[in-house]
C-alpha positions as CSV (number, residue, x, y, z in Angstrom):
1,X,115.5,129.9,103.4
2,X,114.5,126.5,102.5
3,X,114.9,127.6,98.4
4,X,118.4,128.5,98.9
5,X,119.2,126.0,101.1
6,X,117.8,123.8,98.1
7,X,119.7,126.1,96.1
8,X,123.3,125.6,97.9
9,X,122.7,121.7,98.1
10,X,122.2,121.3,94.7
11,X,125.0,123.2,93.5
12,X,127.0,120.9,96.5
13,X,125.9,117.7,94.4
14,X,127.0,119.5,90.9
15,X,130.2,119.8,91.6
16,X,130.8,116.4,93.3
17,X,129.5,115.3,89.9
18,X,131.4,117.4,88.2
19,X,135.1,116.7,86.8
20,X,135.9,119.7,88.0
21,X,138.8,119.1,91.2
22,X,140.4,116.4,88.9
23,X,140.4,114.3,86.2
24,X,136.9,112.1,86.9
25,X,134.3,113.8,89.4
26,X,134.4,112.7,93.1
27,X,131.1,111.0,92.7
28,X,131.9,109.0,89.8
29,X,133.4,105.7,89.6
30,X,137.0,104.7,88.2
31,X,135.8,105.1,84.5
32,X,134.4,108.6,85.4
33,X,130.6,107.6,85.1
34,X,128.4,109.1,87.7
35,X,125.5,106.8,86.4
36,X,127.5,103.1,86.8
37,X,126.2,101.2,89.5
38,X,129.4,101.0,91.3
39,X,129.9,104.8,91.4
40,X,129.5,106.4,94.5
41,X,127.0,108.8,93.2
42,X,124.7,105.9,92.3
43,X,125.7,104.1,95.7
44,X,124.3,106.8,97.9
45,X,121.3,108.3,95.7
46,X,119.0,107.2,98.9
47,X,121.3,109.5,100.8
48,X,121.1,112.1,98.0
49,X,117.2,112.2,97.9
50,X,117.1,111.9,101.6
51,X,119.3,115.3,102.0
52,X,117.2,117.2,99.0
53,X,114.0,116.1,101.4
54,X,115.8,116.6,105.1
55,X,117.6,120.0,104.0
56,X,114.3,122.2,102.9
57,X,112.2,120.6,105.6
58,X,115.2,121.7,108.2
59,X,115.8,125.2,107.1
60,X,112.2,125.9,106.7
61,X,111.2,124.6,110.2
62,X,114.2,127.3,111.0
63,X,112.7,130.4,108.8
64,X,108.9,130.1,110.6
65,X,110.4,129.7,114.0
66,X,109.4,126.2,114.5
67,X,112.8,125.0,115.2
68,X,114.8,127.0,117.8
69,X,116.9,124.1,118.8
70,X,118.2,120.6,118.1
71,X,115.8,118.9,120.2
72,X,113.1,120.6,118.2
73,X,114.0,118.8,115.1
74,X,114.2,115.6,116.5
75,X,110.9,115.5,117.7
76,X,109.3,116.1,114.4
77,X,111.8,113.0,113.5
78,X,110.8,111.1,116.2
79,X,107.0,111.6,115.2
80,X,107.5,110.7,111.5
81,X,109.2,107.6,112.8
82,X,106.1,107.2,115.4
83,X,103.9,107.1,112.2
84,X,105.7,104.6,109.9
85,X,105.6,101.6,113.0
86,X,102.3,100.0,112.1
87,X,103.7,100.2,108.0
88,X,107.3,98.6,109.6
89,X,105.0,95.6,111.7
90,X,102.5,95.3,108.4
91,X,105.7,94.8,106.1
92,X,106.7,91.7,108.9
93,X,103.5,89.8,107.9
94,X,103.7,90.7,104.1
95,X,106.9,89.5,103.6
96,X,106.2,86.1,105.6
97,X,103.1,86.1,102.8
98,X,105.2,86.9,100.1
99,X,107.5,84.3,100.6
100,X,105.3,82.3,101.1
101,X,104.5,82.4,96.9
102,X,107.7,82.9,96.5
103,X,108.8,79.4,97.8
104,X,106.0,77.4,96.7
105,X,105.9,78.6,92.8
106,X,102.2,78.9,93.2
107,X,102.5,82.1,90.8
108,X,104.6,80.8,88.2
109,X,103.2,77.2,88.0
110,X,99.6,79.3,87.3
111,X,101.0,81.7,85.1
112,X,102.5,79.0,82.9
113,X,99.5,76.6,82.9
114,X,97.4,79.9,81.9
115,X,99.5,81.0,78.9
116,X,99.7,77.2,77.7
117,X,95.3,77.0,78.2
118,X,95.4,80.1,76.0
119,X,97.4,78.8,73.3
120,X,96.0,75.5,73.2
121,X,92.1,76.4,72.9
122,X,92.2,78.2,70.0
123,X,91.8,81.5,70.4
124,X,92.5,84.0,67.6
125,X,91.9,88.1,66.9
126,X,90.6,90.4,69.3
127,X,88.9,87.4,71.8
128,X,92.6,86.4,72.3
129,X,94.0,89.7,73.4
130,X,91.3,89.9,76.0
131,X,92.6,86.3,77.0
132,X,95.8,87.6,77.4
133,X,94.7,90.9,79.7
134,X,92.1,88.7,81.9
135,X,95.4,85.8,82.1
136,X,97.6,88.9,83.3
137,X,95.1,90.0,85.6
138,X,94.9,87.0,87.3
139,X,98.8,86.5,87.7
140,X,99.2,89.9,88.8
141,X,96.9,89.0,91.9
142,X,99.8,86.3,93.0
143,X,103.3,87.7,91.1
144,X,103.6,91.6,92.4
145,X,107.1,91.9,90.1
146,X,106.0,93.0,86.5
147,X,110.0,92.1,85.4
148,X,109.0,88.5,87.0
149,X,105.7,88.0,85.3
150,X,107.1,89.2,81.3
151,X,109.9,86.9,82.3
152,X,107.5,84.2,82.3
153,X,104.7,84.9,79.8
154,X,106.6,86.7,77.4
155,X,108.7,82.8,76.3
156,X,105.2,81.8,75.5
157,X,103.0,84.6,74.2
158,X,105.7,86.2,72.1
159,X,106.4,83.6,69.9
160,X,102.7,82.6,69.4
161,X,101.2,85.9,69.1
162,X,104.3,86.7,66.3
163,X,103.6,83.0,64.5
164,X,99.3,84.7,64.6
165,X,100.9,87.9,63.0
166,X,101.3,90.0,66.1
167,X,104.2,92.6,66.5
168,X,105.9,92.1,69.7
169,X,105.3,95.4,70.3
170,X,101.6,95.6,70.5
171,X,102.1,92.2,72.9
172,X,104.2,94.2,75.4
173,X,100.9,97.0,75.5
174,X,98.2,94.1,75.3
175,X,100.6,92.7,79.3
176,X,100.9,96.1,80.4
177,X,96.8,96.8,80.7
178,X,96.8,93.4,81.9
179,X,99.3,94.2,84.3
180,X,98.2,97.7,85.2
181,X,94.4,96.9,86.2
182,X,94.9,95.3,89.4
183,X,97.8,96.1,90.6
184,X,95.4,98.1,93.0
185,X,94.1,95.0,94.3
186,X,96.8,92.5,94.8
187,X,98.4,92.2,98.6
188,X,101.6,91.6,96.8
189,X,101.7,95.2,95.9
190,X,104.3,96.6,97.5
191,X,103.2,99.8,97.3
192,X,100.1,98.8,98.9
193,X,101.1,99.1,102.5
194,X,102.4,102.4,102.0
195,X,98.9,103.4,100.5
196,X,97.4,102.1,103.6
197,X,99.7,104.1,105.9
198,X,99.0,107.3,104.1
199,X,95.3,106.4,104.1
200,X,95.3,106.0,108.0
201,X,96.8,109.4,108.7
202,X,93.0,110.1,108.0
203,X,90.4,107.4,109.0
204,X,92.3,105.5,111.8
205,X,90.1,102.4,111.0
206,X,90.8,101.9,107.2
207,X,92.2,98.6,106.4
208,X,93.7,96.4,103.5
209,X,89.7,94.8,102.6
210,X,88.5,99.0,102.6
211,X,91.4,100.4,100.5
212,X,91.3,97.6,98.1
213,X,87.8,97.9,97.8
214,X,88.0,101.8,96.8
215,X,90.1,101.1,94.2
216,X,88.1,98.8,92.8
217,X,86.1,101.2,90.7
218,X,89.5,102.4,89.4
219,X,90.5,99.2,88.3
220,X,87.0,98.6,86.9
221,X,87.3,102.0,85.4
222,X,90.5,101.5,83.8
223,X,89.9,98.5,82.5
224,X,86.6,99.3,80.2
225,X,88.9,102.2,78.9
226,X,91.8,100.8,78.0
227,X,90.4,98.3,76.2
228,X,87.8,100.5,74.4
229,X,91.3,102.0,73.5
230,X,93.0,99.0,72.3
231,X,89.8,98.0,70.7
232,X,89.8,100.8,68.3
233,X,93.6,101.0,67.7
234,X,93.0,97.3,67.0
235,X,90.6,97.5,64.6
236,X,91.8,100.7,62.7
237,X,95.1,99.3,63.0
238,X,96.8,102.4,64.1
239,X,100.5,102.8,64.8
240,X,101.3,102.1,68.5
241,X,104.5,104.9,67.9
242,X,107.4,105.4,64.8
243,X,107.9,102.0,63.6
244,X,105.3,100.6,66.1
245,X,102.7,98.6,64.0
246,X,100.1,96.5,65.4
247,X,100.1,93.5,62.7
248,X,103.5,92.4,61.0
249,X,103.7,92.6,57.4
């Protein structure tokens, strides 16, 4: 029941997507894109996903028997809601935190001091690109927005790392480690939270300081592999992808 009830609603979204009852789909804007940001479709893909998770859930409660009537299926709501209020009261706090940084530019004014250090002592070759990871590391602890933090480093390290030789390319993988290594550990994660609700569903007494310190061996783990990685890819100068070489010519 819950696989054709899957079935039926996908087929449902299709054909609202679909020029099918007219000249542009129901679900697509006045240009007859489905993907443009003003299109309905786009508009209410939180609704969309919603349904595709609500519907199988609903009829499947129906096929074992779990749900003989309405009230049924609003307790199991209910519940789910139940479980998401200590995420809802956490999320008060972060966002007080967050803005917090936000406001006072702590991030950015760090983040640009850093880059300009790096530049300015001298650093060339492989010692630099590990600059560059630890410097990313740091920021990553205070800016949670990747888009925010390439906004600001990228002004700076592009242009030097492309007046050492570097192709912007290789720059862009040399932030993303950087980037990637503690996003784990940062209480601007906004994924964290939600980490910490799932985790509590089994050890009622897990906190922030105990989930960040399991993943510390994942970060840790990462980080010696990654740039064992970029080490040899470095050295052998291997393409990063078509087109994608490390060193310019």
């Amino acid at each position: 029941m819950a696989g054709i009830a899957t079935l039926l609603l996908l087929i449902a979204v299709l054909l609202l997507s679909l020029p099918i009852f007219g000249p542009t789909a129901i679900l697509a804007d006045e240009n007859g894109s489905i993907t443009a940001s003003a299109s309905p479709f786009s508009k209410g893909i939180v609704f969309t996903v919603t349904l595709f998770l609500f519907v199988p859930g609903l009829f499947y409660g129906i096929g074992t028997g779990k749900y003989k009537k309405d009230k049924d299926v609003w307790a199991d709501i209910s519940q789910g809601f139940a479980e998401m209020g200590s995420y809802v009261f956490m999320c008060f706090f972060i966002s007080i935190f967050t803005n917090f940084f936000s406001v006072s530019k702590i991030g950015t004014i760090i983040a640009i001091k850093g880059a300009e250090f790096l530049s300015n002592v001298g650093l060339t070759g492989m010692l630099l690109v590990l600059g560059i990871i630890v410097l990313t590391c740091l920021i990553n602890l205070l800016i949670g927005s990747t888009s925010a933090k390439w906004a600001i480093l990228a002004p700076i390290f592009v242009p030097m790392l492309m007046l050492l030789g570097y192709n912007p390319a290789f720059i862009q993988v040399v932030y993303r480690i950087g980037d990637s290594l503690t996003n784990p550990l940062t209480p601007l994660n906004a994924y964290l939270p939600i980490a910490l609700s799932f985790a509590r569903k089994y050890d009622k007494n897990v906190g922030i300081g105990t989930l960040i310190a399991n993943m510390i061996p994942f970060s840790v783990s990462f980080a010696v592999i990654w740039i064992i990685q970029l080490a040899i890819w470095y050295f052998l100068n291997l393409p990063l992808g078509p087109g994608g070489v490390i060193f310019l010519q």
